[in-house]
C-alpha positions as a Markdown table, in Angstrom:
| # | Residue | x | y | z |
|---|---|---|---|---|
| 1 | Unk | -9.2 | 18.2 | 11.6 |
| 2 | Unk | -7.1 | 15.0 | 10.1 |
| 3 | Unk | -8.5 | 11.7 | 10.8 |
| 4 | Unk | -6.6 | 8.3 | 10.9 |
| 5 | Unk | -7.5 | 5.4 | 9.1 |
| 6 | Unk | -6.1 | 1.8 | 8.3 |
| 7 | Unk | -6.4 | -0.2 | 4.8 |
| 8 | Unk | -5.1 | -3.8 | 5.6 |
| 9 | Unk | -5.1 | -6.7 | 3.2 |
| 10 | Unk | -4.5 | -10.6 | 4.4 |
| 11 | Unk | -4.6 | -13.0 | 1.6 |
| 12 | Unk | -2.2 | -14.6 | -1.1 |
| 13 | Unk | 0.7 | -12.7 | -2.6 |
| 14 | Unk | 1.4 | -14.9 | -5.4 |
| 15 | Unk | 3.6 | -15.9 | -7.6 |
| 16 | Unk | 2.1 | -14.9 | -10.5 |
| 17 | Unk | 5.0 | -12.7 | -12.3 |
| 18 | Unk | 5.2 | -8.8 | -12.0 |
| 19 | Unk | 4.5 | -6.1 | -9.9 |
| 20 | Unk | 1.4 | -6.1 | -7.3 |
| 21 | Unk | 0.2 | -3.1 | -5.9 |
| 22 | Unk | -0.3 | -4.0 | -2.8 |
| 23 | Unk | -2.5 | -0.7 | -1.6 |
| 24 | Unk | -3.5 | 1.6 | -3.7 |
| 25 | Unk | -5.2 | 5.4 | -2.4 |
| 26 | Unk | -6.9 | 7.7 | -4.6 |
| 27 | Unk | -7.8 | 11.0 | -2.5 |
| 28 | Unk | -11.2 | 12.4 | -2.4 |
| 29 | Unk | -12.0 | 16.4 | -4.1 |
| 30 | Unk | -10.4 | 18.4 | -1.1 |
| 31 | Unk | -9.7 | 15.7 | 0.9 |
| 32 | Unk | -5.5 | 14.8 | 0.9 |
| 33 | Unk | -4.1 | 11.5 | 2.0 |
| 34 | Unk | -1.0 | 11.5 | 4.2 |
| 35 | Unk | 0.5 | 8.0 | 4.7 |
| 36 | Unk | 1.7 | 7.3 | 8.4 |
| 37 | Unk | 3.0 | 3.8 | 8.9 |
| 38 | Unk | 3.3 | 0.6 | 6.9 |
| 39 | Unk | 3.4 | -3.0 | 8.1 |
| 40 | Unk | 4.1 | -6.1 | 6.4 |
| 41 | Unk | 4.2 | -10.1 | 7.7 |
| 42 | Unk | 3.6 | -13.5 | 6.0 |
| 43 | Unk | 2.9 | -16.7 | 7.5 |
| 44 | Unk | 3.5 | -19.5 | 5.6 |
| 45 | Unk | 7.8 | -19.5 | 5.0 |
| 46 | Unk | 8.9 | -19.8 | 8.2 |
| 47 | Unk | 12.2 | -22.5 | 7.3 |
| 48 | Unk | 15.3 | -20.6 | 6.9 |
| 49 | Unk | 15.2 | -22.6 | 2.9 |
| 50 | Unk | 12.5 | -19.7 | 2.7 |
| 51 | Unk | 14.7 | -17.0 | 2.9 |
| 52 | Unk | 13.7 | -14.1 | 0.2 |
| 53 | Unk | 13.6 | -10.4 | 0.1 |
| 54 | Unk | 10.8 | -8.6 | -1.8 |
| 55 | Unk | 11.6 | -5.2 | -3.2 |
| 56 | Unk | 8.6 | -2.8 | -1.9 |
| 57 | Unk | 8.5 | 0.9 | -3.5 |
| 58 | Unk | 6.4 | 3.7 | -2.4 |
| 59 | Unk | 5.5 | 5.7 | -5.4 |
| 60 | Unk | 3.0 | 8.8 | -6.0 |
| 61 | Unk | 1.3 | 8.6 | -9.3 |
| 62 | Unk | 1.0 | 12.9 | -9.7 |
| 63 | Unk | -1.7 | 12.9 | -13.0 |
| 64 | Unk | -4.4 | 10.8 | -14.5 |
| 65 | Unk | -4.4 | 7.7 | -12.4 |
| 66 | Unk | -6.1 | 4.7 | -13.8 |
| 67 | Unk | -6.7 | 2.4 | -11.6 |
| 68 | Unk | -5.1 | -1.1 | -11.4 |
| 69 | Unk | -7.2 | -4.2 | -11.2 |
| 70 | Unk | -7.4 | -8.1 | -10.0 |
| 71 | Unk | -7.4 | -7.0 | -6.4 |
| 72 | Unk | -9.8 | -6.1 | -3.8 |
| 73 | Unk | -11.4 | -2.6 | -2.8 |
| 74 | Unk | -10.6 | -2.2 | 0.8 |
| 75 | Unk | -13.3 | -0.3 | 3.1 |
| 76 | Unk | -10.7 | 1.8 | 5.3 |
| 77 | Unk | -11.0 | 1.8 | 8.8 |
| 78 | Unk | -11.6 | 4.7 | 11.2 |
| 79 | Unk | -9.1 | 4.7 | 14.1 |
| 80 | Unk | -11.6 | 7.1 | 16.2 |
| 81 | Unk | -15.1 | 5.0 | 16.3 |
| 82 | Unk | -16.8 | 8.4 | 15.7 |
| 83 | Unk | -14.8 | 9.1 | 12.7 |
| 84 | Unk | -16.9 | 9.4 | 9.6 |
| 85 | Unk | -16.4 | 6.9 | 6.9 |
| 86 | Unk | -12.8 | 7.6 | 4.8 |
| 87 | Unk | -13.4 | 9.9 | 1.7 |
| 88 | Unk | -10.3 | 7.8 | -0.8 |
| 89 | Unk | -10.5 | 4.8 | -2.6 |
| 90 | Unk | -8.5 | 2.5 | -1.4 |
| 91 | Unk | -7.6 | -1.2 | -3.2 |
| 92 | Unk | -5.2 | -3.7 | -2.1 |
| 93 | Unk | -3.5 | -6.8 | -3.6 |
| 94 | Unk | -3.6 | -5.9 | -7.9 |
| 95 | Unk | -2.3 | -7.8 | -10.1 |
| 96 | Unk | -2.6 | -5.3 | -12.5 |
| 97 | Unk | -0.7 | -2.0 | -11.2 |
| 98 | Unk | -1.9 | 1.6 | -11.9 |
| 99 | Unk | -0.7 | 4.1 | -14.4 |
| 100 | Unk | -0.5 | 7.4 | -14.4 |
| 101 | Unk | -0.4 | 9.9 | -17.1 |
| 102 | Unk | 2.3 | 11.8 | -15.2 |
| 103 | Unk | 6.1 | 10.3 | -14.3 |
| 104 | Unk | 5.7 | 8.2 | -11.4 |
| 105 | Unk | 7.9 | 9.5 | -8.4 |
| 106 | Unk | 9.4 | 6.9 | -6.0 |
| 107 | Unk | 9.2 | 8.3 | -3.0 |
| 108 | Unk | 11.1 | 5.6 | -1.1 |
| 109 | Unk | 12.5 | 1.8 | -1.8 |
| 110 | Unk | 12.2 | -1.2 | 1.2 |
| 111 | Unk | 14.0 | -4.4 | 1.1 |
| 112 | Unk | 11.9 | -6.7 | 2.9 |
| 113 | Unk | 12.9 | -9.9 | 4.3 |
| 114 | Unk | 9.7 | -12.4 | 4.0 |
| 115 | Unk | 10.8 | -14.3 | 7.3 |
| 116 | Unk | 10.4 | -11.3 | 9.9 |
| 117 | Unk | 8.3 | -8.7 | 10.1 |
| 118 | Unk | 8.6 | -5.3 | 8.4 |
| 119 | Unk | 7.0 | -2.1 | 10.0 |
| 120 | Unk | 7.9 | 1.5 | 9.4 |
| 121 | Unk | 6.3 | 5.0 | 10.4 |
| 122 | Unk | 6.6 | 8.7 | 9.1 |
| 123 | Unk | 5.1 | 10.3 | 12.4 |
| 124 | Unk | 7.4 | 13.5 | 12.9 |
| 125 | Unk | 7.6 | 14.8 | 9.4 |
| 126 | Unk | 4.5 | 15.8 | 6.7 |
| 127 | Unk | 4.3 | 12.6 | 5.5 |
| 128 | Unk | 3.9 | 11.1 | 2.2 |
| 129 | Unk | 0.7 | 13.6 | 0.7 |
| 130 | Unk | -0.8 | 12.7 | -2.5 |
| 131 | Unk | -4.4 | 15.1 | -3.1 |
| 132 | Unk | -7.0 | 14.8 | -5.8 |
| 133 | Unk | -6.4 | 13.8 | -9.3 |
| 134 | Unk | -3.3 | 12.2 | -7.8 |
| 135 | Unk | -2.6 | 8.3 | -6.2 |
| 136 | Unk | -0.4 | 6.5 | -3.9 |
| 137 | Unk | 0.6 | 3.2 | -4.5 |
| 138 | Unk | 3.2 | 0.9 | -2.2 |
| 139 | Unk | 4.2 | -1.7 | -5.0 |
| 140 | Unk | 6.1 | -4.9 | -4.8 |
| 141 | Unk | 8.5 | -4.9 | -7.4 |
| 142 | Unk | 9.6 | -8.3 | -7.3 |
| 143 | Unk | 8.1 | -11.9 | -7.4 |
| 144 | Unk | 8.1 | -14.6 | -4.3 |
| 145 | Unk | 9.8 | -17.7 | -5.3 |
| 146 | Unk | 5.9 | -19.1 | -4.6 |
| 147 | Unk | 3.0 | -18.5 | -3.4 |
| 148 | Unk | 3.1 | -16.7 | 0.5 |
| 149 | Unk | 0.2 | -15.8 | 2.6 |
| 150 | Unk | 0.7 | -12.5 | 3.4 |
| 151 | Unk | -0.7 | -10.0 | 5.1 |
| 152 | Unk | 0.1 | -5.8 | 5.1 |
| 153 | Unk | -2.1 | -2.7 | 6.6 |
| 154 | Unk | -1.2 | 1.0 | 6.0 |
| 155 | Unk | -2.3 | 3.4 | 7.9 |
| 156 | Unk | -3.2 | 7.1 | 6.6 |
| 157 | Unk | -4.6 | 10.2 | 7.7 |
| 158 | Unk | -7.0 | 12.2 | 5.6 |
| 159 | Unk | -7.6 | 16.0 | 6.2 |
């Protein structure tokens, strides 16, 4: 039986030059990650002088994932309160994005307009899967003109 989870980050996406990763999953032995729905919202541009669209990319990293770094690890959070704790690893916000010995696949581009909202869902088809030895990462691929505080929660199910 699959279970839900959410991995949210709020804090600074900066502009510090490069990609971010903004979540990064790496599944458990025997334990594939499904990605279900992705939100994003910021909070400090709201004049229309702010206006800026951020390139986000969804991309599966299919062989020896290392890691990225200068983020946070994220403790995922069970949608069902009796849900045992998640079995991926799950980091949000690097700096420093995560390789893969494999060619990375995009999976699907966003253009996202800092000044509303951004929110999509995969909940009628298998979803994006990624399975051991394998990673998930939903990358912004472009720099804010400054600093935003942002905030962005993905939600997966693991089976």
């Amino acid at each position: 039986m699959s279970r839900s989870y959410s991995v949210f980050f709020n804090g600074t996406l900066a502009n510090a030059g490069g990609d971010v990763d903004l979540v990064e999953i790496l599944p458990a032995d025997d334990k594939p990650v499904k990605l279900r729905g992705f939100k994003f919202g910021q909070t400090s541009e709201l004049g229309d002088s702010a206006e800026e669209q951020l390139r986000i990319s969804l991309i599966r990293l299919p062989a020896t994932v290392t890691s990225g770094s200068g983020g946070s690890a994220v403790t995922p959070s069970p949608e069902d309160s009796a849900d045992t704790a998640a079995g991926f690893a799950a980091e949000a916000n690097n700096t420093t994005i995560a390789t893969t010995s494999g060619s990375a696949i995009t999976l699907e581009e966003f253009s996202v307009n800092i000044r509303a909202p951004f929110e999509t869902w995969w909940p009628d088809r298998p979803g994006w899967k990624v399975k051991q030895g394998e990673g998930l990462v939903i990358r912004c691929q472009s720099t804010p003109a400054d600093d935003i505080s942002a905030q962005w929660t993905a939600i997966f199910e693991e089976e």
